[in-house]
Every structure is written in C-alpha cells, then in structure tokens.
N, C-alpha and C positions, 0 to 999 in steps of 0.2 A: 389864852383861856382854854381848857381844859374841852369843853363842851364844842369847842371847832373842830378839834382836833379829830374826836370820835368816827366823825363818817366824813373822812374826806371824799368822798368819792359819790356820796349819795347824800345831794342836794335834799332832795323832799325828804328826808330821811331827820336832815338832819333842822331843816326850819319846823321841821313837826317836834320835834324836841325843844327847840328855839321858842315856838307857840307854847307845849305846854312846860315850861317850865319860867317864860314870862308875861305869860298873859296876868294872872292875876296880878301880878307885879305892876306891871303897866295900865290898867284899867284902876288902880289903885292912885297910884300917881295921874291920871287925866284927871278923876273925879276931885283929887284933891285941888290940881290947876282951877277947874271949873268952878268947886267951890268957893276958894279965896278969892276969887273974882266974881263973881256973886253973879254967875252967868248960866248957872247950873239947875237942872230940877234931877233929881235923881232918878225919877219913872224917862226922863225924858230922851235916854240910847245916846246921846253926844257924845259920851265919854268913850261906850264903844267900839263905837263908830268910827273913829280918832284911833282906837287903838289897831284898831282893823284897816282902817286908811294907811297905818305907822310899818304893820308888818305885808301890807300890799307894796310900798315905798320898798320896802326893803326885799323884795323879791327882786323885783327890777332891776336894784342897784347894788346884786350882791357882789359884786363884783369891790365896792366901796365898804359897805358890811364887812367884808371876810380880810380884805385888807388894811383893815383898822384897828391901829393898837390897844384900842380901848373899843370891842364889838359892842359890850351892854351898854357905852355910854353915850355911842352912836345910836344904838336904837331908841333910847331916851329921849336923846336931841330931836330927833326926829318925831317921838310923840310928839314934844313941847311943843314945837311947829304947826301941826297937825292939830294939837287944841288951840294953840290962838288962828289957827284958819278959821276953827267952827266958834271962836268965838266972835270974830270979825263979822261974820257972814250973815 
C-alpha cells in the first residue's frame, strides 16, 4: 500500500495521514455496525469512540499494522471488534 511506503521513517507523520485519510471511512463503517444492530443512537459518540479506541489499538501494535499484507483491512477488523466491545458493554 502506497500510503506506508510514504514516511518510512516518521511514525507520527505517517498515522496522521493514516487518521486523516480513514477516519471518515471508519466512523462510517462503526455507525453502520451499530446501526444494523439496532444498538445505536446517533447523538450518542459509540461509534467514535470505537473508532478512536481502533486507531489507539493500532498505535500500540504497529508493529502488527505495518506488517500486514492487507494494512486497511487490518484496521477494519480491528474497528469490528472495538464496535461489538461497546456493543456488548
């Protein structure tokens, strides 16, 4: 993926790019989770929350992140997870 490649060398550099080019994406996909499960109020930040939980996960474990063959579909999985936590909870 193209967007790894950019700043090897600069970490924050390059999850702020990572942030803004899938946060909307992702906050998109929680609220949809949240919805079809009818677990959802939309004033109600879950989905945020979740996505923000998804790329604090991935600070941590970028080590797992960066060497994975499919990065964006590792950080997905990892929302998924992250919305059925908050909706368990």
């Amino acid at each position: 993926m193209r967007l790894f490649s950019e700043f090897p060398d600069d970490t924050q550099a390059l999850f702020h790019k990572l942030y803004s080019n899938y946060y909307t994406k992702m906050l998109r996909y929680a609220t949809t989770i949240f919805n079809t499960r009818g677990a959802s109020n939309p004033s109600d930040g879950r989905a945020e929350e979740a996505v923000q939980e998804a790329f604090a996960y991935a600070w941590v474990n970028q080590d797992k992140l960066f060497s994975s063959p499919n990065p964006e579909g590792w950080l997905f999985k990892v929302l998924y997870y992250k919305v059925l936590e908050r909706i368990r909870d």
